[in-house]
C-alpha positions as CSV (number, residue, x, y, z in Angstrom):
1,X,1.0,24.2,-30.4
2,X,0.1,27.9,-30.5
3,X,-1.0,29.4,-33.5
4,X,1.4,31.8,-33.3
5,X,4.5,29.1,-32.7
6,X,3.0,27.2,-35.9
7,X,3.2,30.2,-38.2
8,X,6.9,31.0,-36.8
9,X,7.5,27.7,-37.7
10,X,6.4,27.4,-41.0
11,X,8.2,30.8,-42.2
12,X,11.5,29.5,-40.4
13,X,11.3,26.1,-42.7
14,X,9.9,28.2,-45.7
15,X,12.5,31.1,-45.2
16,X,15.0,30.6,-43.3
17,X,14.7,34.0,-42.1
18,X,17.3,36.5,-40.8
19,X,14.6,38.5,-38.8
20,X,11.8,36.9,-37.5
21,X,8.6,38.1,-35.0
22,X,5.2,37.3,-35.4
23,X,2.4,38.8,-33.4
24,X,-1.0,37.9,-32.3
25,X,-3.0,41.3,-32.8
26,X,-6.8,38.9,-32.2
27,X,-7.7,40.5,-28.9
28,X,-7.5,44.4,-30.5
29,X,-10.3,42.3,-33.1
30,X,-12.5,41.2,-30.3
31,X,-16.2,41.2,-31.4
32,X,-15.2,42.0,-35.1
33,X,-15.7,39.0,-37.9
34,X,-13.4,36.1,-38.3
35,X,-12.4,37.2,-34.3
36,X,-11.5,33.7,-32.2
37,X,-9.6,33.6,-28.9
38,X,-7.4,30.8,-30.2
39,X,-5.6,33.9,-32.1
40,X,-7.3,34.9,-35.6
41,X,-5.6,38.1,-36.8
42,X,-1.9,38.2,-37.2
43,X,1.3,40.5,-37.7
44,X,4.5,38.9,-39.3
45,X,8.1,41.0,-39.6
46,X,10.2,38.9,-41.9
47,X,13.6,39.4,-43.1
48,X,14.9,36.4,-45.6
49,X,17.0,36.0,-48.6
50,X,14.3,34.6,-50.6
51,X,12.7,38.0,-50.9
52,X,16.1,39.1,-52.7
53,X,15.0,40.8,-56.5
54,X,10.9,40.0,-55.7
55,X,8.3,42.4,-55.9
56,X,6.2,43.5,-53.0
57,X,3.1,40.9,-54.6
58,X,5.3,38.3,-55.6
59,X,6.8,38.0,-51.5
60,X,3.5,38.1,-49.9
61,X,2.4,35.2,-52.3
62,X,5.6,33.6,-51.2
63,X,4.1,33.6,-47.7
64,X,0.4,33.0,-48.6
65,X,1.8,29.5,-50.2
66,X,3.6,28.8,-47.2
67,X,1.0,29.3,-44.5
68,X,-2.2,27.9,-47.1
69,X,-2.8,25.4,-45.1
70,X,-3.5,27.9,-42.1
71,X,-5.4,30.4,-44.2
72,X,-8.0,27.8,-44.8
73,X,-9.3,27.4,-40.8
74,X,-7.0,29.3,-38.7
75,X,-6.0,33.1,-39.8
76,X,-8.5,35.5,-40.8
77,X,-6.3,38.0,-41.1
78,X,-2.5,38.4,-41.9
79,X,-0.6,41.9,-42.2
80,X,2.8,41.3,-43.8
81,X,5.9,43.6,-43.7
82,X,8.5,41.6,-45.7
83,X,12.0,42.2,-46.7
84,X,15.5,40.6,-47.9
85,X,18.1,41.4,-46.3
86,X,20.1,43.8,-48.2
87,X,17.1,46.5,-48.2
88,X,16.8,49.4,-45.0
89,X,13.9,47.9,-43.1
90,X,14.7,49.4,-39.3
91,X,13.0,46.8,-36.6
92,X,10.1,45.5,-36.5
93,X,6.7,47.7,-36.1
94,X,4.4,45.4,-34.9
C-alpha cells in the first residue's frame, strides 16, 4: 500500500472525516533532506467532528498520535490544515 493510501486510511479510522484529501508534495522536495521517492513530505485537508471546540495545537496533536507510527520511518514532513465541520474552511488548498 501507498504511503499516501496508508495515511488516508489512518485519519478515516481516527476521524471519521467529512472532508478528506491527502497529497504527496515529495517530488517538489527532491534533493532536499528527509526527500525519498517512496513519498516523504505530505499535505493533509481534513474536516472531522473531533476537531469540534479544540485548539489549533491540540488538533494537530490529534493527528501526530494518529499517524506516530508513520512519523517514526515514513513522513518527514506533514503540513496540516484541519477543521470541524461547523467552521468556514472553503476547499482544500493543497
Amino acid at each position: 500500500m501507498r504511503r499516501v493510501e496508508r495515511i488516508e486510511q489512518i485519519l478515516r479510522q481516527a476521524f471519521a472525516p467529512e472532508q478528506l484529501k491527502v497529497t504527496d508534495d515529495s517530488a517538489s522536495h527532491a534533493g532536499h533532506g528527509g526527500f525519498d521517492p517512496q513519498g516523504s513530505h505530505f499535505s493533509v485537508f481534513l474536516v472531522s467532528r473531533i476537531f469540534a471546540g479544540k485548539s489549533k495545537i491540540a488538533r494537530h496533536r490529534l493527528v501526530y498520535d494518529a499517524l506516530a507510527s508513520m512519523l517514526a520511518h515514513d513522513i518527514h514532513a506533514l503540513v496540516l490544515d484541519l477543521h470541524a465541520p461547523d467552521e468556514p474552511y472553503g476547499s482544500p488548498q493543497l
